[in-house]
Structures are given as structure tokens and as C-alpha cells.
N, CA, C and O atoms as a Tripos MOL2 file, in Angstrom:
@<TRIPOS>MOLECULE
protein
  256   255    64     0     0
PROTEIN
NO_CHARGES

@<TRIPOS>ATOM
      1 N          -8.5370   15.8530   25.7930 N.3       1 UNK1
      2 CA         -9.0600   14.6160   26.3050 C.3       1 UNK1
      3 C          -7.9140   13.6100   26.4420 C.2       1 UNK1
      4 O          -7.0140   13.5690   25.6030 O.2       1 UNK1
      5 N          -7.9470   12.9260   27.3360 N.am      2 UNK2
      6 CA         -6.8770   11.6760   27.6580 C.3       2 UNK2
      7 C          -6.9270   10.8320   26.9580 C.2       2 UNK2
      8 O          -7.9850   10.8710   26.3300 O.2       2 UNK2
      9 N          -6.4500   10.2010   26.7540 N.am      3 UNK3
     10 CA         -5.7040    8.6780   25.7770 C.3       3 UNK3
     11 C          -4.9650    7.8920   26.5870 C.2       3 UNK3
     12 O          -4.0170    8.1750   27.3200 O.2       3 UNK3
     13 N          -5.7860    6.3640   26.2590 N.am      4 UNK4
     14 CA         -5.1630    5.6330   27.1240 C.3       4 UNK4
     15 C          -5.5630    4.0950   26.4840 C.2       4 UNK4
     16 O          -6.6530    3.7750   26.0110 O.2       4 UNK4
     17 N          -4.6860    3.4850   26.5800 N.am      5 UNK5
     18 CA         -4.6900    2.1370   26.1140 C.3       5 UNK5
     19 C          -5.4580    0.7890   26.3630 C.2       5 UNK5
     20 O          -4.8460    0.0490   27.1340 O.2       5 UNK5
     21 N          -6.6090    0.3100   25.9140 N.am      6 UNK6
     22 CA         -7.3980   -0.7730   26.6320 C.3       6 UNK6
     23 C          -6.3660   -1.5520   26.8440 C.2       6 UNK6
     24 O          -5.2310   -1.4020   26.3920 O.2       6 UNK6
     25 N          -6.8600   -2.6090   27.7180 N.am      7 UNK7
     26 CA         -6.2330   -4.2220   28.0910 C.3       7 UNK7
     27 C          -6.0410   -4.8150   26.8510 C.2       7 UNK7
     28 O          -4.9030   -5.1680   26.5400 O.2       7 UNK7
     29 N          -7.2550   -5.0270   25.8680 N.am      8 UNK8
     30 CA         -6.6670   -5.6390   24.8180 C.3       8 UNK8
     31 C          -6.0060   -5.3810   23.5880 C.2       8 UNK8
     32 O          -5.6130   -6.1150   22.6820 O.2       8 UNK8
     33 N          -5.9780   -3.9690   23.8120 N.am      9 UNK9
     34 CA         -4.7390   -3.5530   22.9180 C.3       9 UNK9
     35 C          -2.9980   -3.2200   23.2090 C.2       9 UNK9
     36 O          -2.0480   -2.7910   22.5550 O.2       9 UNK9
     37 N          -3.3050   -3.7910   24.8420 N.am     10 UNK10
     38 CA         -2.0350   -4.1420   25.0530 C.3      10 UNK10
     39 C          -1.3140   -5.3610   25.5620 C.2      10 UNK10
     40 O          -0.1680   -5.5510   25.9680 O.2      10 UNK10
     41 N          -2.3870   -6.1310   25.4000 N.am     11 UNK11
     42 CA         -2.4550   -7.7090   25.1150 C.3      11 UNK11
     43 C          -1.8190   -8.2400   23.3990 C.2      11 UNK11
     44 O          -1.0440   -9.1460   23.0920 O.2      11 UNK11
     45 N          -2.7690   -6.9160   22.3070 N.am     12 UNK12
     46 CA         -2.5710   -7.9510   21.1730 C.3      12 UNK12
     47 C          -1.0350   -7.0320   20.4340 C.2      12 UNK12
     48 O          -0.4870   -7.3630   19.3820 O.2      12 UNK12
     49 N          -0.5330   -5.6380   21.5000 N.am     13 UNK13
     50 CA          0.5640   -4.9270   21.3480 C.3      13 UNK13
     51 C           1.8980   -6.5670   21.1240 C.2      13 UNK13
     52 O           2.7130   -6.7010   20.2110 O.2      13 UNK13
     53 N           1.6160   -7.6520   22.4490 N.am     14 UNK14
     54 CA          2.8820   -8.5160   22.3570 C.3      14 UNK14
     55 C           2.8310   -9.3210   21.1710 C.2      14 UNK14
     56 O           3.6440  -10.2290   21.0010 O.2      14 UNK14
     57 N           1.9160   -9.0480   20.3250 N.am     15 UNK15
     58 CA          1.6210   -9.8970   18.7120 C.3      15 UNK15
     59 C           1.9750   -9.3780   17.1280 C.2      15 UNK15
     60 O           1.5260   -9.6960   16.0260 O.2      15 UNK15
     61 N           2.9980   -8.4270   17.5800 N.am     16 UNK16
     62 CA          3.0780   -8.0160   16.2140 C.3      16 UNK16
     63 C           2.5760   -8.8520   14.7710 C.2      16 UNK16
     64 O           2.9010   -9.9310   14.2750 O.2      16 UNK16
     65 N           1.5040   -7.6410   14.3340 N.am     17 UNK17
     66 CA          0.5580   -8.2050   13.1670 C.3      17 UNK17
     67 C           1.0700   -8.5860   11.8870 C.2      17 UNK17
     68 O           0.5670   -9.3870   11.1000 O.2      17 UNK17
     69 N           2.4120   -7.7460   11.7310 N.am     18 UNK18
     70 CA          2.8120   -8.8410   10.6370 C.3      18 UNK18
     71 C           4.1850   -9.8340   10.6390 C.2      18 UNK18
     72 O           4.9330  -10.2360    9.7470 O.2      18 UNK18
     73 N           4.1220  -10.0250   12.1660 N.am     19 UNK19
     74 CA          4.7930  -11.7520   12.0830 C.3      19 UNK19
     75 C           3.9590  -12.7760   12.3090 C.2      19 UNK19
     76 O           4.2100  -13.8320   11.7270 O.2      19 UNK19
     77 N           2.8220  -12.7030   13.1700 N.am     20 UNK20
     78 CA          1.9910  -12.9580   12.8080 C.3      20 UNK20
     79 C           0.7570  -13.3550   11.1070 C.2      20 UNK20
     80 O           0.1780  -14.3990   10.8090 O.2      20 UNK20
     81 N           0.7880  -12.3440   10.5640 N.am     21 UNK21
     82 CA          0.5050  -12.7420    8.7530 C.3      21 UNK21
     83 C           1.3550  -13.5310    8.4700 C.2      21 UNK21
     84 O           0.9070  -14.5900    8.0320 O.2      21 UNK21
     85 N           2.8890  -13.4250    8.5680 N.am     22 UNK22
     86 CA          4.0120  -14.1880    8.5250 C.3      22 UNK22
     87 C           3.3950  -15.7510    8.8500 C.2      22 UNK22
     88 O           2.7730  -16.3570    7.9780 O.2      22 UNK22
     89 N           3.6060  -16.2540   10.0260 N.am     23 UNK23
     90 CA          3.6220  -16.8290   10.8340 C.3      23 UNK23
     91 C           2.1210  -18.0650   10.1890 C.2      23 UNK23
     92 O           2.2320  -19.2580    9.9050 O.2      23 UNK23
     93 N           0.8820  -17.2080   10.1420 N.am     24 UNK24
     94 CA         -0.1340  -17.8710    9.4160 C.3      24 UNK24
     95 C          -0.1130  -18.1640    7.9770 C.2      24 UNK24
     96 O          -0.8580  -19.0710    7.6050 O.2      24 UNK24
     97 N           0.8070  -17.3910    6.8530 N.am     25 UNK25
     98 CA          0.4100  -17.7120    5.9810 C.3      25 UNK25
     99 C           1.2810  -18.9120    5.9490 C.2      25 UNK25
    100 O           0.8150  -19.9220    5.4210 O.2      25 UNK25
    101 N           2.5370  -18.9430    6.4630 N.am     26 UNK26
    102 CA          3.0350  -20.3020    6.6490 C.3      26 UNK26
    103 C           3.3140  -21.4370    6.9470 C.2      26 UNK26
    104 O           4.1980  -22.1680    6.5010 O.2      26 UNK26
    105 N           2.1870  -21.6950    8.0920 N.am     27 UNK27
    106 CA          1.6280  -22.4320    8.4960 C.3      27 UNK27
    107 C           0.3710  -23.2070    8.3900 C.2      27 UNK27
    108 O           0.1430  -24.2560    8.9920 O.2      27 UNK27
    109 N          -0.6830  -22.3990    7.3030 N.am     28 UNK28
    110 CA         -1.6170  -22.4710    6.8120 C.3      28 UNK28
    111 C          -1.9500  -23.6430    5.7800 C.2      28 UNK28
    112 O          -1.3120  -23.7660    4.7350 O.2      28 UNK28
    113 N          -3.1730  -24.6430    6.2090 N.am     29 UNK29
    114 CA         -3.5820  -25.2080    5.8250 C.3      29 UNK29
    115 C          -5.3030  -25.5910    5.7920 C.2      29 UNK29
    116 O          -5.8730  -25.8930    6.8400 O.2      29 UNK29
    117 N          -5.8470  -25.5520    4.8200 N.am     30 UNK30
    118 CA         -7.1500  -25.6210    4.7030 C.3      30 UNK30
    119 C          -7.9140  -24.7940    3.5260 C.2      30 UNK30
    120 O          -7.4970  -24.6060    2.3820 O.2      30 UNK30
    121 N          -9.0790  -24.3700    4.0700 N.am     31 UNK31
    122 CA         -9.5930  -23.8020    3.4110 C.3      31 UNK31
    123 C          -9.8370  -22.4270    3.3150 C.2      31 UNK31
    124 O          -9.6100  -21.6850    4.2710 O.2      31 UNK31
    125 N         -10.3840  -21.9240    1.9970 N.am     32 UNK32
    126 CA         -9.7380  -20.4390    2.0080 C.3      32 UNK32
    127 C         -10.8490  -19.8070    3.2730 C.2      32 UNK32
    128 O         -11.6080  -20.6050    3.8230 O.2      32 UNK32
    129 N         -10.8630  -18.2350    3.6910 N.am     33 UNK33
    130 CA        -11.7470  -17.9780    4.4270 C.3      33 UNK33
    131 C         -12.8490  -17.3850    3.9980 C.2      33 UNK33
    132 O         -12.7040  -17.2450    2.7830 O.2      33 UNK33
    133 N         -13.8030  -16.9900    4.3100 N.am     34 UNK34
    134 CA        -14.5970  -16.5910    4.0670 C.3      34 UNK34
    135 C         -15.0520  -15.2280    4.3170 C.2      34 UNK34
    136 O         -15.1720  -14.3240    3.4900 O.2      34 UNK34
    137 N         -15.3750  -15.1940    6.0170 N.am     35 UNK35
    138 CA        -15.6040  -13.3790    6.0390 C.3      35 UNK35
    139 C         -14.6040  -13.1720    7.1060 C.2      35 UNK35
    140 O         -13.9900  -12.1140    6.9680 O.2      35 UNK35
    141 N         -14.2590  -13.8940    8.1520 N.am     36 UNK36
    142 CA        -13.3730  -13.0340    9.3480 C.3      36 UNK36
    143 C         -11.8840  -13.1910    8.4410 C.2      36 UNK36
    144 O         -11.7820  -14.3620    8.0770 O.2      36 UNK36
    145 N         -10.7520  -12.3760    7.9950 N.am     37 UNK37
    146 CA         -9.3630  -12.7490    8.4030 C.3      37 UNK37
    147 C          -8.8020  -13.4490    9.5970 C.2      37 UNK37
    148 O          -9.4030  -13.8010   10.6120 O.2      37 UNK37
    149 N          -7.7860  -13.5610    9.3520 N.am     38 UNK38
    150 CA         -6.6180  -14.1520   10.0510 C.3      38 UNK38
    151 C          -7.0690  -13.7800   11.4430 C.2      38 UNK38
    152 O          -7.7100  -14.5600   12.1470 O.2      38 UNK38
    153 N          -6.5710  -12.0640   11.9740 N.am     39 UNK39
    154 CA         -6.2830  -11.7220   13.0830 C.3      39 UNK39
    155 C          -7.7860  -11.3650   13.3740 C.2      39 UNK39
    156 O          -8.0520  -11.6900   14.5310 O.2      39 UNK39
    157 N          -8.9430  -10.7660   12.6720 N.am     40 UNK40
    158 CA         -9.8800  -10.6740   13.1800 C.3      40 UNK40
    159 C         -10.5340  -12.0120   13.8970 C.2      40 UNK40
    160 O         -11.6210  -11.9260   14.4690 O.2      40 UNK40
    161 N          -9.8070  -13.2420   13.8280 N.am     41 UNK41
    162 CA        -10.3420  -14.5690   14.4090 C.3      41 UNK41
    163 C          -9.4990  -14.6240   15.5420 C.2      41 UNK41
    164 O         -10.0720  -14.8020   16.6160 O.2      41 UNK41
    165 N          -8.2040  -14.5070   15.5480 N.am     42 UNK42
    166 CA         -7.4020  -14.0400   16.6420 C.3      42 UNK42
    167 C          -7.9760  -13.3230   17.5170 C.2      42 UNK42
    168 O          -8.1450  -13.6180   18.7000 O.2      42 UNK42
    169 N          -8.3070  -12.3230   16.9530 N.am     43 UNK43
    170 CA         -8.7050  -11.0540   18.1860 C.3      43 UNK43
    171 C          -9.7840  -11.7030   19.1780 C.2      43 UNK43
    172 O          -9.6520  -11.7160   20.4020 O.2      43 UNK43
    173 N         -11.0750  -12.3380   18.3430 N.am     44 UNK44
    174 CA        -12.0810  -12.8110   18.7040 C.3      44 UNK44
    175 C         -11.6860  -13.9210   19.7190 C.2      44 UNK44
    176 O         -12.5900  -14.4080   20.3990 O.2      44 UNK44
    177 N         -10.4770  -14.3370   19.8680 N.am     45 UNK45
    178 CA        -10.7360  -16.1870   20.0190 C.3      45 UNK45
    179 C          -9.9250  -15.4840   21.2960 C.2      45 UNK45
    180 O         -10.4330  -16.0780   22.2470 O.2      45 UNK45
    181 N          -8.8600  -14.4650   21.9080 N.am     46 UNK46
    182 CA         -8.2720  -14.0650   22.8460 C.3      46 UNK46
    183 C          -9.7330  -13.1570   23.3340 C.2      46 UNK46
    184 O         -10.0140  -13.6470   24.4280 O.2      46 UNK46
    185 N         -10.5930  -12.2540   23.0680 N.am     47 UNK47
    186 CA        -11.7040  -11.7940   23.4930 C.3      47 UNK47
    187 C         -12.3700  -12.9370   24.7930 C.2      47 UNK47
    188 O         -12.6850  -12.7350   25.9660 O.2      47 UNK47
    189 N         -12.3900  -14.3170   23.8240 N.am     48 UNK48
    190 CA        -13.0420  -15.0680   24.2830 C.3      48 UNK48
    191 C         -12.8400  -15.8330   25.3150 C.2      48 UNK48
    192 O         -13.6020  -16.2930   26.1650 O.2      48 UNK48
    193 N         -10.8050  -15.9780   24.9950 N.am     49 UNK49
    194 CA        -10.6580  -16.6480   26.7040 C.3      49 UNK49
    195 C         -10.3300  -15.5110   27.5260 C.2      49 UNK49
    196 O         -10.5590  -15.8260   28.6940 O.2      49 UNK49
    197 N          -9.8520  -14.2100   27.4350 N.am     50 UNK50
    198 CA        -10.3310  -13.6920   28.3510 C.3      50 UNK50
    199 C         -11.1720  -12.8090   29.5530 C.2      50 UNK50
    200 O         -10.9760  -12.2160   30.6140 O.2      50 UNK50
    201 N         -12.5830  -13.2770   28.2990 N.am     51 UNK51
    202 CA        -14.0160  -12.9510   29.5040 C.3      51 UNK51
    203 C         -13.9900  -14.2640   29.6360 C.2      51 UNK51
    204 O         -15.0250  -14.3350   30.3000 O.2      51 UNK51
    205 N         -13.6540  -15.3330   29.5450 N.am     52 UNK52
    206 CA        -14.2330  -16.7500   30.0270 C.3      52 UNK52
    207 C         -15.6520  -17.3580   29.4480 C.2      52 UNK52
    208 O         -16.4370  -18.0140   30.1340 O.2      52 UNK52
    209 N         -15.8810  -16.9370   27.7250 N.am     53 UNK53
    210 CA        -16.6880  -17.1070   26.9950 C.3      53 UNK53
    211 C         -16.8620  -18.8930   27.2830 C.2      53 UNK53
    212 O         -15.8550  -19.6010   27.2620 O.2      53 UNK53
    213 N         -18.4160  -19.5570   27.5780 N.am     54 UNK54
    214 CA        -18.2080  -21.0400   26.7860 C.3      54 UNK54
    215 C         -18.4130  -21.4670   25.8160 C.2      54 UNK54
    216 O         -17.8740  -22.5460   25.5680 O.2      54 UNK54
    217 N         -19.3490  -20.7960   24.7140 N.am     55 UNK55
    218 CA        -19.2900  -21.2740   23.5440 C.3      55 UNK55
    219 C         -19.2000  -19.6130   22.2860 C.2      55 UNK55
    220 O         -18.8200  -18.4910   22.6220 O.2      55 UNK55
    221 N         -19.6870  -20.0490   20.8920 N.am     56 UNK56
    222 CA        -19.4130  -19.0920   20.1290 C.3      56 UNK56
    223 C         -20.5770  -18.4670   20.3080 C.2      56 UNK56
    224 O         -20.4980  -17.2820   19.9820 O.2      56 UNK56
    225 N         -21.6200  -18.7920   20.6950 N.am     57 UNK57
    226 CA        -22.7320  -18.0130   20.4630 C.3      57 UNK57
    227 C         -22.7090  -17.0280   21.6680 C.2      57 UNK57
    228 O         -23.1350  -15.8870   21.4890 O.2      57 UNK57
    229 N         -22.1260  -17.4920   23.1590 N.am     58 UNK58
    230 CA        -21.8190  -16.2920   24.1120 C.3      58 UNK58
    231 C         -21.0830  -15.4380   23.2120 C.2      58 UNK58
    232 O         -21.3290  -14.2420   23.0570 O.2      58 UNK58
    233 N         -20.0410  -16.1770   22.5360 N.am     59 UNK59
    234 CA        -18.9820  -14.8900   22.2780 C.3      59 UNK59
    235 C         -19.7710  -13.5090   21.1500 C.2      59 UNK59
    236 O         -19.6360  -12.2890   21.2430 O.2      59 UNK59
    237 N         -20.2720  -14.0140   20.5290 N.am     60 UNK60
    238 CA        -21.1400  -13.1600   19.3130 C.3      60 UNK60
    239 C         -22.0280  -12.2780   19.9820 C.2      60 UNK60
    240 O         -22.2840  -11.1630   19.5280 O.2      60 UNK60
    241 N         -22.5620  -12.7610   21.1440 N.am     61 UNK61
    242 CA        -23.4680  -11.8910   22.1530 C.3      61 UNK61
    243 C         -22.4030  -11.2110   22.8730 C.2      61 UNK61
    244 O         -23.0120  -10.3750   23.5410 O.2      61 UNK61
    245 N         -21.3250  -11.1040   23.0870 N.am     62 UNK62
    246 CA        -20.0710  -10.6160   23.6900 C.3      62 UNK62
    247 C         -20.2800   -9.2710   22.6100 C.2      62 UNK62
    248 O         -21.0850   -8.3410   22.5520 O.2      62 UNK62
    249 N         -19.5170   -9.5560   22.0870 N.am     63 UNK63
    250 CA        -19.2520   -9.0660   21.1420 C.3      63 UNK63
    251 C         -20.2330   -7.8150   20.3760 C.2      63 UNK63
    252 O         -19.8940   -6.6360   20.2720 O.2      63 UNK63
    253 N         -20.9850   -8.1680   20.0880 N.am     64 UNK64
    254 CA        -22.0480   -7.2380   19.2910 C.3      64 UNK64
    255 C         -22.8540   -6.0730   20.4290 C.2      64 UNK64
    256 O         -23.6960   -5.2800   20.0070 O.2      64 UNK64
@<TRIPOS>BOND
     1     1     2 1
     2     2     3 1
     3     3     4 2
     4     3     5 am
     5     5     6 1
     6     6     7 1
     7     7     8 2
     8     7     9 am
     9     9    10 1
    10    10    11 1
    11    11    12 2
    12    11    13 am
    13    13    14 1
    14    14    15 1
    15    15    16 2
    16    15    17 am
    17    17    18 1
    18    18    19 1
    19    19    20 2
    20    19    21 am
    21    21    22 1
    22    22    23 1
    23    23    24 2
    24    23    25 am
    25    25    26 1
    26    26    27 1
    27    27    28 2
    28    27    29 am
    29    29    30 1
    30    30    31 1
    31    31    32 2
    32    31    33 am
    33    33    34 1
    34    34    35 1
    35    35    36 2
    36    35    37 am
    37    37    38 1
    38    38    39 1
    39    39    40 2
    40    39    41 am
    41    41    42 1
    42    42    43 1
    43    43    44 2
    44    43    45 am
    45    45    46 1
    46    46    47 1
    47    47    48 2
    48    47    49 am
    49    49    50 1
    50    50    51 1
    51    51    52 2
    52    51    53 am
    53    53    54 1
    54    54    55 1
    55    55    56 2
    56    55    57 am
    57    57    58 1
    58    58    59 1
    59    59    60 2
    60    59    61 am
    61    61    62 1
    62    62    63 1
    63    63    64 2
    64    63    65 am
    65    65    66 1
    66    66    67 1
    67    67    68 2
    68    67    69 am
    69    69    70 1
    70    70    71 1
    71    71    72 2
    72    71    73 am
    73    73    74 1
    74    74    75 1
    75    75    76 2
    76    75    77 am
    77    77    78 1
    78    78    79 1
    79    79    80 2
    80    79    81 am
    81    81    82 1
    82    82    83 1
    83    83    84 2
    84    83    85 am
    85    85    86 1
    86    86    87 1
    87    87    88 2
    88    87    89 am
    89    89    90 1
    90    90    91 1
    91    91    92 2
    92    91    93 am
    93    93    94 1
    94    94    95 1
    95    95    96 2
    96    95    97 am
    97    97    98 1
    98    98    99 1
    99    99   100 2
   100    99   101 am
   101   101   102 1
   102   102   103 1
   103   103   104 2
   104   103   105 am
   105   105   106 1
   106   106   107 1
   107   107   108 2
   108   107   109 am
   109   109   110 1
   110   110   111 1
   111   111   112 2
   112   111   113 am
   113   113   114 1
   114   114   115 1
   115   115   116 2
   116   115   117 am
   117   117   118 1
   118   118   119 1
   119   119   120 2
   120   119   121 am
   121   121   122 1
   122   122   123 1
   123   123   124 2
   124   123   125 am
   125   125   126 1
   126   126   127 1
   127   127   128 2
   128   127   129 am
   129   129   130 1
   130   130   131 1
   131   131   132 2
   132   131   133 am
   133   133   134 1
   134   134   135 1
   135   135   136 2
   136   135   137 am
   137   137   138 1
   138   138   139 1
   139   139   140 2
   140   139   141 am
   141   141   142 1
   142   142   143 1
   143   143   144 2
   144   143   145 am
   145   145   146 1
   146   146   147 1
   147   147   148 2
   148   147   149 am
   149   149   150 1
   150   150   151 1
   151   151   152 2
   152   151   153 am
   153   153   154 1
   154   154   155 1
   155   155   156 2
   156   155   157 am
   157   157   158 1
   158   158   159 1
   159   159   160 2
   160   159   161 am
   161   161   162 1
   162   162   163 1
   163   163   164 2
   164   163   165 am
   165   165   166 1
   166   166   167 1
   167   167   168 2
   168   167   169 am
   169   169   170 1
   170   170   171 1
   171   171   172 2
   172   171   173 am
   173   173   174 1
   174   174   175 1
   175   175   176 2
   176   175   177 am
   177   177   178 1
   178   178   179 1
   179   179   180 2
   180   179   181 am
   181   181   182 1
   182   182   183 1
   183   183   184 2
   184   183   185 am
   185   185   186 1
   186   186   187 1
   187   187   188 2
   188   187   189 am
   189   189   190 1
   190   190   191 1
   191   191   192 2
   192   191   193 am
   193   193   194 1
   194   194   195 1
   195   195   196 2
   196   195   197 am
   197   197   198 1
   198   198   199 1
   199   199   200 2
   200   199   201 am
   201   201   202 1
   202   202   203 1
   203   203   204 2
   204   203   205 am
   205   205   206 1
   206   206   207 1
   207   207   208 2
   208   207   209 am
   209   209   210 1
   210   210   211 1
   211   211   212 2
   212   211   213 am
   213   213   214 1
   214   214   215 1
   215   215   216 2
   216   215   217 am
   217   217   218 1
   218   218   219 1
   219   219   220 2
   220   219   221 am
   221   221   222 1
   222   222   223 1
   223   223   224 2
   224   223   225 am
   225   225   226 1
   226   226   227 1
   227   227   228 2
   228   227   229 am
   229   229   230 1
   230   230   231 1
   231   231   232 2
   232   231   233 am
   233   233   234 1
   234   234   235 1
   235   235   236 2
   236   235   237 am
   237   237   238 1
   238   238   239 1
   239   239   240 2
   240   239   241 am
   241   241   242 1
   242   242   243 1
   243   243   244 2
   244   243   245 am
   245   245   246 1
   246   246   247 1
   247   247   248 2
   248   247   249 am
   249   249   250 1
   250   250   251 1
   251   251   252 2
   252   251   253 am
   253   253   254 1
   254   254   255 1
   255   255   256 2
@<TRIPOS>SUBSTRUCTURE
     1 UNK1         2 RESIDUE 1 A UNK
     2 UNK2         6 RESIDUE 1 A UNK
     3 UNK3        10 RESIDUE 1 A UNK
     4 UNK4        14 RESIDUE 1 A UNK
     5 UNK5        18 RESIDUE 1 A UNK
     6 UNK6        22 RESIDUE 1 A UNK
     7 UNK7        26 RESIDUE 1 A UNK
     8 UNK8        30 RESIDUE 1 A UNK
     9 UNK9        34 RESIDUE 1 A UNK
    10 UNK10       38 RESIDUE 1 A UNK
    11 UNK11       42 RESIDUE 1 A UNK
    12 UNK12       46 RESIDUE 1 A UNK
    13 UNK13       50 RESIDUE 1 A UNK
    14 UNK14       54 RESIDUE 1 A UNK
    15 UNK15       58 RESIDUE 1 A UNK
    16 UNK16       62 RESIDUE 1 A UNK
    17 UNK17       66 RESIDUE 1 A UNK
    18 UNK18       70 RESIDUE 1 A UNK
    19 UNK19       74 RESIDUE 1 A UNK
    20 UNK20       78 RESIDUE 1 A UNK
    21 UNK21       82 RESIDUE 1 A UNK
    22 UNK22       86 RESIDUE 1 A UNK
    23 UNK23       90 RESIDUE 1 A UNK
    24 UNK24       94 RESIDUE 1 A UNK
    25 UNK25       98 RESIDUE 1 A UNK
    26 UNK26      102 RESIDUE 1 A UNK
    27 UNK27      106 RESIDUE 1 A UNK
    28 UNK28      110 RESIDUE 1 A UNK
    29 UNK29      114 RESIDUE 1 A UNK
    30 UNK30      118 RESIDUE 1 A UNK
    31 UNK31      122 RESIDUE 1 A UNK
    32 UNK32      126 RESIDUE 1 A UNK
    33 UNK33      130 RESIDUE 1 A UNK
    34 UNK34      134 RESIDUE 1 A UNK
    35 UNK35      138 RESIDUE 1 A UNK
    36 UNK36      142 RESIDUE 1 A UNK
    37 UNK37      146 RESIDUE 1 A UNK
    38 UNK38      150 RESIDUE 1 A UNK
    39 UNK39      154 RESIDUE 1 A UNK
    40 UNK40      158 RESIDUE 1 A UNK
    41 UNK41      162 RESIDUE 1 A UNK
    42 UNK42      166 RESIDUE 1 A UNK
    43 UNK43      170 RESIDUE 1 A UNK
    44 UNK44      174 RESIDUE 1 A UNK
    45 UNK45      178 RESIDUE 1 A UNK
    46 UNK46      182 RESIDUE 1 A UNK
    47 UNK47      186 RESIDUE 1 A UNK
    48 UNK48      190 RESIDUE 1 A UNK
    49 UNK49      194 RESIDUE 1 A UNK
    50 UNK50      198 RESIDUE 1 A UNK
    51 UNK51      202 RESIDUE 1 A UNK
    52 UNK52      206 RESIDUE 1 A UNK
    53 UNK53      210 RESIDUE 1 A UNK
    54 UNK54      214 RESIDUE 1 A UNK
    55 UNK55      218 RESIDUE 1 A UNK
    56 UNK56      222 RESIDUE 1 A UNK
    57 UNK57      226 RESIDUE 1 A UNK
    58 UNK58      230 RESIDUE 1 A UNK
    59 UNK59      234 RESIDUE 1 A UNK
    60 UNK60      238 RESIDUE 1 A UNK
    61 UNK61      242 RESIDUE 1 A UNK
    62 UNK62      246 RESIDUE 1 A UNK
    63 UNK63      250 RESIDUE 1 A UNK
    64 UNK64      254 RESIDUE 1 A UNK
């Protein structure tokens, strides 16, 4: 069977994930999180601009 790379895994390929961890834990301010991590909010929030989501509740219906 073939193998082949979605769009957004070669979108979040230009993000290496841990300069990124890098990048957030040092920049980080607030409060601790709760259930999404770091990049799982990342992933979601690039998901979102590019289907052209308008709010969170499209995106969750995106999504699921």
C-alpha cells in the first residue's frame, strides 16, 4: 500500500516539535493547562485557519 504525506503534516513538518516545546516553555505565561498541550492547541488553531473555521465551536465540529 502507498504512503503519502497529508497537507498538514507537511505544514506542521516546518515546526519542529521540540523547538517549538523550547520556544513555549519560554515564553510562557499564565496558567497551567488543563486538557489540550502545547502543540495539540497548535495543531488545532493551524486546522482552523486553514479550513477558514469562524469560531471554536465550527472548529470542534471540524474536528470530531
Amino acid at each position: 500500500m502507498a504512503y503519502c504525506n497529508t497537507i498538514l503534516n507537511q505544514l506542521a513538518s516546518f515546526f519542529p516539535r521540540h523547538d517549538f516545546e523550547k520556544l513555549a516553555t519560554q515564553y510562557h505565561q499564565g496558567q497551567k493547562f488543563r486538557s489540550f498541550n502545547r502543540w495539540s492547541q497548535f495543531m488545532a488553531m493551524m486546522i482552523a485557519q486553514l479550513t477558514g473555521r469562524k469560531s471554536l465551536r465550527d472548529l470542534v465540529g471540524n474536528i470530531a
